[in-house]
Structure formats: structure tokens, C-alpha cells
C-alpha positions in Angstrom: -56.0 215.1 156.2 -57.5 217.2 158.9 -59.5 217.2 162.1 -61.6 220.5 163.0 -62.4 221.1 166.4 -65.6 221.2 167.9 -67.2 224.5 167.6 -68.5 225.9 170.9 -70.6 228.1 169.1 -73.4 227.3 167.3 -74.0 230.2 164.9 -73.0 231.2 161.6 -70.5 234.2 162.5 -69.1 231.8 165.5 -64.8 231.8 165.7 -63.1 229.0 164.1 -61.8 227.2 166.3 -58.2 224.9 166.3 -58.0 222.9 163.5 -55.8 218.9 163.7 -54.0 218.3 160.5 -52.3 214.8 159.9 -50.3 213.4 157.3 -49.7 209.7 157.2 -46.5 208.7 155.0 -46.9 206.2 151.8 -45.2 203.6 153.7 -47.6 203.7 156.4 -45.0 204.4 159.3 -45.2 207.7 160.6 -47.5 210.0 161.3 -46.9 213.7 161.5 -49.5 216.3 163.2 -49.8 220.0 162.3 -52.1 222.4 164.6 -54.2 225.4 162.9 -54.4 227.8 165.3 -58.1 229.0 166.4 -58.9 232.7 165.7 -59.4 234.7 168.2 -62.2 233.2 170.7 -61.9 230.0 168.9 -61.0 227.4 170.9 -57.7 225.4 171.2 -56.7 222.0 170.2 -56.6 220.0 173.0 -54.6 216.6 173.8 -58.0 214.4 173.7 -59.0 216.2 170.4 -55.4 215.1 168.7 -55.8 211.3 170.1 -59.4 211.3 168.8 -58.3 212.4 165.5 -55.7 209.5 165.5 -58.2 207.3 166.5 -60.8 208.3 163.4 -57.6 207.5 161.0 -57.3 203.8 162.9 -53.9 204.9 163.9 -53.1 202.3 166.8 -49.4 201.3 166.8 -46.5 204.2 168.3 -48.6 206.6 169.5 -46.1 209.2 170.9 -48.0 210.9 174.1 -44.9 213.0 175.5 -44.8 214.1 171.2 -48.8 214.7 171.2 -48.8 217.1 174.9 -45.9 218.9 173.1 -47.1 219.8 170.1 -50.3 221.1 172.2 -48.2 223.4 173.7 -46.3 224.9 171.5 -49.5 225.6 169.6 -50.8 227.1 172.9 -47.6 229.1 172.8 -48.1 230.6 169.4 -45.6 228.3 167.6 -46.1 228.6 164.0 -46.2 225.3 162.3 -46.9 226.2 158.7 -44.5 223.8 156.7 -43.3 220.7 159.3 -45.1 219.4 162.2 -44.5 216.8 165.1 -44.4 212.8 164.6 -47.0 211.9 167.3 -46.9 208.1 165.9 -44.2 205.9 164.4 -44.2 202.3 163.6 -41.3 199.8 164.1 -39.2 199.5 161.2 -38.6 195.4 160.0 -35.4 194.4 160.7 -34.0 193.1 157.5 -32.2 189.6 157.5 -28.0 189.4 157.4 -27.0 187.4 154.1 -25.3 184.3 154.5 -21.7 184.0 154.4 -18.7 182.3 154.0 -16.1 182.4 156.5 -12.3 181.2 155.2 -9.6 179.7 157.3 -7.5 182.4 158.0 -5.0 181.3 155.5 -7.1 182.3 152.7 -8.1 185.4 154.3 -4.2 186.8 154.4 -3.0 188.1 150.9 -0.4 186.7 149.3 3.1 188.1 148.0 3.6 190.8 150.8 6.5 190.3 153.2 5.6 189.3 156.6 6.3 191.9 159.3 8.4 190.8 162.0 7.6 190.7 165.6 10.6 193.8 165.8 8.3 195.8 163.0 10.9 194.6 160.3 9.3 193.5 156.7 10.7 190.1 155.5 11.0 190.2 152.0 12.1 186.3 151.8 8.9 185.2 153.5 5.7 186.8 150.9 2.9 184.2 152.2 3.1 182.4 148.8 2.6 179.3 150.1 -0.6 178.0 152.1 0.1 174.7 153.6 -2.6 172.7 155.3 -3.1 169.8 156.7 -5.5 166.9 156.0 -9.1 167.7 157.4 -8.5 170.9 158.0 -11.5 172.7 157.8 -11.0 175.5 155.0 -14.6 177.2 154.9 -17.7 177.6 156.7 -21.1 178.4 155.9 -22.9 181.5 158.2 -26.8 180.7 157.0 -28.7 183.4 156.2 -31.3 184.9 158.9 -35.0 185.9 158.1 -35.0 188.6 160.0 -37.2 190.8 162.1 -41.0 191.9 161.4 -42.1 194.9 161.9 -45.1 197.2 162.1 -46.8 200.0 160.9 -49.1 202.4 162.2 -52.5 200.7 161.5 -51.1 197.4 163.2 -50.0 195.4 160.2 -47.3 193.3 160.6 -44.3 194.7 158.0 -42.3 191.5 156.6 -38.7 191.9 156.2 -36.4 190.9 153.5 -34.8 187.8 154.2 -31.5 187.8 153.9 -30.0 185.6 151.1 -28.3 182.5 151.0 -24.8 181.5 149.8 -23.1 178.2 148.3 -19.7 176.9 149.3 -17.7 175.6 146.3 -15.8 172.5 147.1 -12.8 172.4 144.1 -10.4 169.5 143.5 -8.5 168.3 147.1 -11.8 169.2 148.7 -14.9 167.6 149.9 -18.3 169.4 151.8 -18.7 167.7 155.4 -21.6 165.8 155.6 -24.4 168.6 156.8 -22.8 170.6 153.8 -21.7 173.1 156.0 -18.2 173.6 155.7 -14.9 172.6 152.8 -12.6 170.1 154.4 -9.1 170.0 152.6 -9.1 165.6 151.5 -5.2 166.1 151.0 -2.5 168.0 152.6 -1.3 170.7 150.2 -1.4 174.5 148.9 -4.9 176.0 150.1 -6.3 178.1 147.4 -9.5 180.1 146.5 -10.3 181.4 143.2 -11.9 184.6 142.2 -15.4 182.9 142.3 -14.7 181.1 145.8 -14.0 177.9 144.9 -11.7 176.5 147.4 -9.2 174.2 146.3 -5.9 172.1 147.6 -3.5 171.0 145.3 -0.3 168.7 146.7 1.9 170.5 144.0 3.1 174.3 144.1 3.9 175.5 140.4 5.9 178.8 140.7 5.3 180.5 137.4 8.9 181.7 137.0 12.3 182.2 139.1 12.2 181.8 142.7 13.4 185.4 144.4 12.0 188.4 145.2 9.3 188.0 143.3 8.4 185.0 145.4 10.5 185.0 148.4 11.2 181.5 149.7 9.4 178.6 149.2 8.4 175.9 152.0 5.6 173.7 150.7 4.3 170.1 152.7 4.0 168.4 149.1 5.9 168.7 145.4 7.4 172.1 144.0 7.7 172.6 140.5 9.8 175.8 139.4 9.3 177.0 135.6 12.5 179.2 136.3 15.7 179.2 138.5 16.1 178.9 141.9 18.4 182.4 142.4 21.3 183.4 144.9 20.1 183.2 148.4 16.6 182.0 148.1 15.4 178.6 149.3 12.9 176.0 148.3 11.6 173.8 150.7 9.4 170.3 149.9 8.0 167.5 151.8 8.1 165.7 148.7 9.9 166.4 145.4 11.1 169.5 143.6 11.6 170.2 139.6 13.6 172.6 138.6 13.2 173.4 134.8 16.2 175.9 135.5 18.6 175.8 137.3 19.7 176.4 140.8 21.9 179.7 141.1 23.3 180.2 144.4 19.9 179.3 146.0 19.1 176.3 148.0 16.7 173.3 148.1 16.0 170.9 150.5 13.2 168.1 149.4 11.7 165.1 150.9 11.9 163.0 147.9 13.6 163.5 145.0 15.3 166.7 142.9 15.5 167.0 139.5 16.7 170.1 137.9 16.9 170.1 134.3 20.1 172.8 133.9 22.9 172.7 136.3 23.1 173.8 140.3 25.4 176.5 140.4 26.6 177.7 144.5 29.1 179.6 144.5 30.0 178.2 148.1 26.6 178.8 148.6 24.2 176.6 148.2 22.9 173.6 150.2 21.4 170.7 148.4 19.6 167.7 150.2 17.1 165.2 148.9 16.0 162.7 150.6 15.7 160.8 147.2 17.5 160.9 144.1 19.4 164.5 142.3 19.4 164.2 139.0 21.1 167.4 137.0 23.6 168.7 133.8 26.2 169.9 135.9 27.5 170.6 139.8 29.6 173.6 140.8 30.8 175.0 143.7 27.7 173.4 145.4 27.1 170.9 147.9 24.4 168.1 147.2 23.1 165.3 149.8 21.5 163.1 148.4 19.8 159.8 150.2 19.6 157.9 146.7 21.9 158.2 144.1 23.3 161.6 142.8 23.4 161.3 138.6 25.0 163.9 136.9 24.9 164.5 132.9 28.2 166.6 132.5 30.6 167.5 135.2 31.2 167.5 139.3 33.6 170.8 139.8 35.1 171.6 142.6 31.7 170.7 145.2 30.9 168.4 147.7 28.5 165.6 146.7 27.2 162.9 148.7 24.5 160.1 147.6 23.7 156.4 147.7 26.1 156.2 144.5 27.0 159.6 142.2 27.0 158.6 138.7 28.2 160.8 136.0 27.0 159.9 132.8 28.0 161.9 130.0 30.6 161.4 127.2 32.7 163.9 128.2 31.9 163.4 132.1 34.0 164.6 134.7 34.9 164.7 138.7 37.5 167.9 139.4 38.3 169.0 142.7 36.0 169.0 145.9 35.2 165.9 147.7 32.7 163.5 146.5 31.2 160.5 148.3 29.5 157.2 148.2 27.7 154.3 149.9 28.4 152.1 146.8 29.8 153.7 143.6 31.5 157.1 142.1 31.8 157.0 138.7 32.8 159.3 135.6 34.7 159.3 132.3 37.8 161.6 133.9 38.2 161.7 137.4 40.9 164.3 138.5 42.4 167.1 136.0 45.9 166.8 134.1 47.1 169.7 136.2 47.2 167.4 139.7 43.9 169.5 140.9 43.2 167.5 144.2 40.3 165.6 144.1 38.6 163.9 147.1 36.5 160.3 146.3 35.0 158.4 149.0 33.3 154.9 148.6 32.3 152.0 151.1 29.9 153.6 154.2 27.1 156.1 154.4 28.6 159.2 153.6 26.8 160.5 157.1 29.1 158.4 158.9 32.2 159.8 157.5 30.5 163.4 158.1 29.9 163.0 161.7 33.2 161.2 162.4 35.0 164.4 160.5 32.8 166.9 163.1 33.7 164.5 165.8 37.1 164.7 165.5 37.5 168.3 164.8 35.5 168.7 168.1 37.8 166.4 169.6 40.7 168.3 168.7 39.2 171.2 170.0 38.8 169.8 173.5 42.2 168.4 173.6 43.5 171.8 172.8 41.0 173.5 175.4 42.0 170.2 178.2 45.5 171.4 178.1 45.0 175.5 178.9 42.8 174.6 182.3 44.5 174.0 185.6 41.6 174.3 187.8 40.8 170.6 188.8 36.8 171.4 188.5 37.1 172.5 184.5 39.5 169.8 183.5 37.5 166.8 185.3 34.5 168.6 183.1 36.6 168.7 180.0 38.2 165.0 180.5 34.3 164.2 180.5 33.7 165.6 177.4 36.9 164.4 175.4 35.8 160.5 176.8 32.5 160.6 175.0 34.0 162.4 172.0 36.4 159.7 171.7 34.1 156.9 172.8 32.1 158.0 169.7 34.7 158.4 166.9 35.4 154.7 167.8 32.1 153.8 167.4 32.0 155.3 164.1 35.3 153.8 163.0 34.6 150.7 163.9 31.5 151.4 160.9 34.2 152.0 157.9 33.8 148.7 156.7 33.4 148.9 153.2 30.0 147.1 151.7 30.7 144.5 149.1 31.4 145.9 145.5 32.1 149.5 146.8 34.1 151.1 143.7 35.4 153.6 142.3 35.6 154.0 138.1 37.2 156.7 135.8 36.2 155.0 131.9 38.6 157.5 130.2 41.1 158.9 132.7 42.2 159.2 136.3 44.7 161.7 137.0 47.3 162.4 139.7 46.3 163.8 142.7 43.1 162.4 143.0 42.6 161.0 146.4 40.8 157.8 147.0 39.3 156.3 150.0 37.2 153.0 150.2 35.9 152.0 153.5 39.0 153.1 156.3 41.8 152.4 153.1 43.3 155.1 151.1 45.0 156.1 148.3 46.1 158.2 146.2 47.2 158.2 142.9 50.5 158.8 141.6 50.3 157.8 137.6 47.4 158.4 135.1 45.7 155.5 133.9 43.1 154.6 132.1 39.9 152.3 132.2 40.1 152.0 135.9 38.3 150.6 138.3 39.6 150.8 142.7 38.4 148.3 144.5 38.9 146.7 147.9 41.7 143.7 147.0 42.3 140.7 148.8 44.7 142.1 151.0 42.0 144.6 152.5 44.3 147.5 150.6 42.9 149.5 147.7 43.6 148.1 144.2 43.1 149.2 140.4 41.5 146.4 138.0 40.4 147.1 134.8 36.8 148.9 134.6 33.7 146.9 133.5 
């Protein structure tokens, strides 16, 4: 499109004069102005010419001024504008809308199965972020709504829409539920926080670990169940607020659950591992392990050489066996052989909660440690301190002492065999036997001593 200027000369052989050229893109948003200079004589392009030539074109909206007066001049200057010229009006551009989206807890938003980096810069390959714990109602995702945007306009003066931006759905899965403006996932149960590939969130109050727990996994801590399809390996732990399944077994590693154990092979610790559950333990074997237990501790196979503590331990098997270590009892021990032929010395405690006898062991050895330390001080200031500190030891082993009175029916049993060497304590009585004998049963007698009656 072009604009001549007016001719100031009326006949035929008159100069041309300066010639306004515009060119108005597709989209209606900018304008760009080229000048044809006037031969010689002709007359110039002038600012009012330029604005009149927008003007016949209904151009309206961004008129640039400072852009018009400079591309006057540098036409007046000779500037050759043969292939680009000056934008001398612009439109505003619509400001398209944001899409909604979907803002996690920051839980979900950490990847799993990389070690967490220590405060010291130190990676911690026993801590991967497997495990998202969350509480009941905690809010797991929000909803960001869309926004239309901004209109804009072109350079006739028509409003320009913009693109809205589009919306999004939050995907409430099981353990989940939407609040009640459907703007955010609430977690219904306390559990592992999950999201899947399609963003369905989802909290499940069981934690299935696929395989062994190691380095693979690092260790464990989960508010609800724990299922392990493998082992539980040497120095990795498994942590529940309620129970844990091992279909393995438990190799050196450790495992401390709220509610009950179960692990399908045998728990293996090599000195190493610490077992508590604050339900039953059910397994094939113990060895070299220590197992607390607040319910009873049943055992298919064998006890050797660990320290085991529950409500009762029951060892069921044919061929069942208790051989070294210490094992103890609120109300029963019980196995086929109890002891070994060679006189291995085994340790079976019956009558009080085995938690009584443990603190009254770490009292006294603390006891014995301030007596020793009471004797090397002669300053009057440190022993009055340490005389302090042996009365209230001492006060409190007789406390606990006075609680070794065995409950009613507190017993002992080896079915098959009980061997010298095996040391037996019910309530504050021991004994120790000196003969093998079979079908036996230690109980509290009438006397208050330890006696052997037949097994029932």
C-alpha cells in the first residue's frame, strides 16, 4: 500500500514528489512505513503526510510518533530504505492464559531411591527416600486453576482474544479423598504417599518392597505395615508402626515393628541384629540374634546361641531346640531339647517381664560401677555426689527385686531332653541342672524352690 504526496505542481512534466509506502502484517499488529524519496524538486514526505496516510488505512491503535519523526528524517537525510522500513504502529500482543496446575506435597516432588545428602555434604546411602510417610489429612495436592488471560489489540482497534489457558483434574486414588470445593487430595489414612505416572495420588498403609532390603533400598521406616518379598541383609533396618512380613529372612539386618513380625525363613544376626515387636515373632529358626518380643516369641526349629525375650517363647517343631544364649519369659519357655549333650550353658528365665530382669541387670552393673568409682575419690564434694548416685541405684534394684515374684504357672518344659548345664531361673529362684532328664517340666514348688514334675 502506498500514499503519494501531494504534488505542488500542477502540470504534466511536474517532479514526483515523496511517495508513503505502508505494509500492514496478516495478523493485523504492526505496521511498517517505507519513504520514496521525491526527485529532485519534488517535495518531501512530511510527518502530517505519514499520519494522514495512517489515518486513510483506519490505523488507530500504537501509533509510534518518536518512530514516524524518525523515519522523516532519515529520509530527509538520504537514507535508503529499499527493502525494510520503520514500525510507526504496533498493537498489544494478548497475553495468553497460564494452564492450570497441580502442585504436590513436597514429598512427591523429591525422587525416590537416591541417597540423601547430609547436612556435612556426605551422601547416605542407607536413607534412598523410599518411603513417604504421611499423616492423616495431610494435604497431598492442590489445584492452581487455569487463568483466561489478557486481551489484546490490534492496529484497527479490535480487541485480540487470548487463549485461555487449560484446565487440569486432580486424581484422588485409594487412601485419598478431594476436599469438599474439589480443590485439593487429602490423604483419609496415614501411610506411603504415592503418585503414579498419570498423577493419581494414592496412600496405601502397607509398604511392599519388591525384593531384599539393602542397597538397593536402603533402610526402611514406614508409619504402617512392611511386607518384604526378600531378606532383610547385614546392616540394614526395617522400621514399622505396625507389622512386618518377612518372606525371607533376616540376615544380620534389623527390625523393629509396632505389632507383630513374621518372617517365614529364619533371623540370622551374627551378634548383630536387633529384633523388637511390640506383638508376636513368629519364625523357622533364631541365631546369634536378639528378639524382644511383647507377645509370645514361636519358633518352628531351633533357639541357638541368641537372646530372646517375649510374653512366652514357644518352640514348636519335632526336633525343636534351645542351645546356648539366654532366653526369657513372662509365662512359659518351651522346646523338645533344652541344652546340648556337650554341657553348652544355656540361660532360661520364666516368672516376670523380661524388662524387669533387663533393667535390674543395667542397674546393677551401673551400680557396680559407682561403687568401684565411690572408692577412688577422696575429695568430700565428688564422693557426697557419687554416694548420691549409688542411693538411688540401689533404691531402684530393690524396687525391681522386690518385682521377681513369679506369676502363677510360670514354667519351664523340655518334651524330649534337658541337658546339663542349662541354667534355670523362675521368678528370684535358680537352678541349674546337673542330670539329663526327660519329659520335664520346672516349676515353682511348694517350698518357693524350683522343682522338676513330669511335663504335660
Amino acid at each position: 500500500m502506498s500514499d503519494r504526496g501531494v504534488s505542488q505542481e500542477t502540470s504534466q512534466n511536474a517532479p514526483r514528489n515523496g511517495e508513503v509506502q505502508l505494509t500492514i502484517a496478516p495478523d493485523n499488529m504492526t505496521v511498517e512505513a517505507r519513504i520514496v524519496p521525491p526527485e529532485p524538486g519534488g517535495a518531501p514526505v512530511t510527518v502530517d503526510q505519514v499520519l494522514a496516510a495512517l489515518a486513510a488505512h483506519r490505523v488507530v491503535y500504537g501509533i509510534d510518533h518518536d518512530a514516524i519523526a524518525r523515519l522523516v528524517d532519515m529520509a530527509a537525510k538520504g537514507y535508503r530504505m529499499d527493502r525494510s522500513g520503520v514500525v510507526v504502529a504496533e498493537g498489544r500482543r494478548p497475553v495468553d492464559g497460564e494452564d492450570g496446575v497441580v502442585v504436590h506435597h513436597p514429598l512427591l516432588q523429591t525422587p525416590a531411591g537416591y541417597p540423601r545428602v547430609t547436612d556435612s555434604g556426605r551422601a547416605d546411602f542407607f536413607d534412598l527416600n523410599m518411603v513417604r510417610n504421611v499423616a492423616q489429612g495431610t494435604v497431598l495436592a492442590q489445584r492452581k486453576p487455569p487463568t483466561e488471560g489478557e486481551p489484546g489489540c490490534d492496529v484497527y482497534g479490535h480487541t485480540v482474544r487470548p487463549r485461555p489457558g487449560r484446565d487440569v483434574r486432580l486424581l484422588a486414588g485409594q487412601g485419598t479423598r478431594l476436599s469438599p470445593d474439589r480443590q485439593s487430595v487429602i490423604a483419609q489414612v496415614e501411610g506411603h504417599a504415592s503418585i503414579s505416572a498419570g498423577g493419581e495420588v494414592t496412600v496405601s498403609p502397607v509398604f511392599i518392597v519388591p525384593g531384599d532390603v539393602g542397597y538397593a533400598t536402603g533402610n526402611i521406616d514406614f508409619v504402617g505395615t512392611v511386607i518384604v518379598r526378600g531378606d532383610v541383609t547385614q546392616g540394614f533396618t526395617v522400621k514399622a508402626g505396625q507389622n512386618v512380613e518377612v518372606h525371607g529372612g533376616i540376615m544380620g539386618g534389623s527390625v523393629e515393628a509396632g505389632g507383630d513380625l513374621l518372617v517365614r525363613y529364619g533371623i540370622v544376626g551374627g551378634r548383630r541384629s536387633q529384633i523388637k515387636a511390640g506383638g508376636k515373632v513368629r519364625c523357622r529358626f533364631i541365631e546369634s540374634a536378639e528378639v524382644e518380643a511383647g507377645g509370645d516369641v514361636v519358633v518352628a526349629d531351633s533357639v541357638l546361641g541368641s537372646r530372646v525375650s517375649g510374653e512366652r517363647v514357644v518352640v514348636t517343631g519335632g526336633r525343636s531346640s534351645i542351645v546356648g544364649g539366654r532366653v526369657r519369659a513372662l509365662r512359659e519357655i518351651s522346646a523338645q531339647t533344652i541344652g546340648s549333650a556337650s554341657g553348652t550353658v544355656t540361660e532360661v528365665q520364666v516368672g516376670v517381664p523380661p524388662a524387669v530382669r533387663t533393667e535390674l541387670e543395667q542397674i546393677r552393673e551401673r551400680l557396680a560401677q559407682v561403687e568401684e568409682r565411690f572408692g577412688q575419690f577422696s575429695r568430700t564434694a565428688l564422693k557426697h555426689l557419687t554416694a548420691a548416685e549409688r542411693e538411688q541405684l540401689a533404691s531402684r534394684a530393690a524396687t525391681l527385686q522386690a518385682q521377681l515374684v513369679p506369676v502363677q504357672g510360670a514354667c519351664v518344659k523340655a518334651f524330649t531332653a534337658v541337658y546339663p548345664g542349662v541354667r534355670i531361673t523362675i521368678g528370684a529362684e535358680r537352678y541349674t541342672v546337673v542330670d539329663e532328664s526327660t519329659n520335664s517340666c520346672f516349676v515353682i514348688g511348694d517350698d518357693g524352690s524350683v522343682v522338676l514334675v513330669p511335663a504335660y
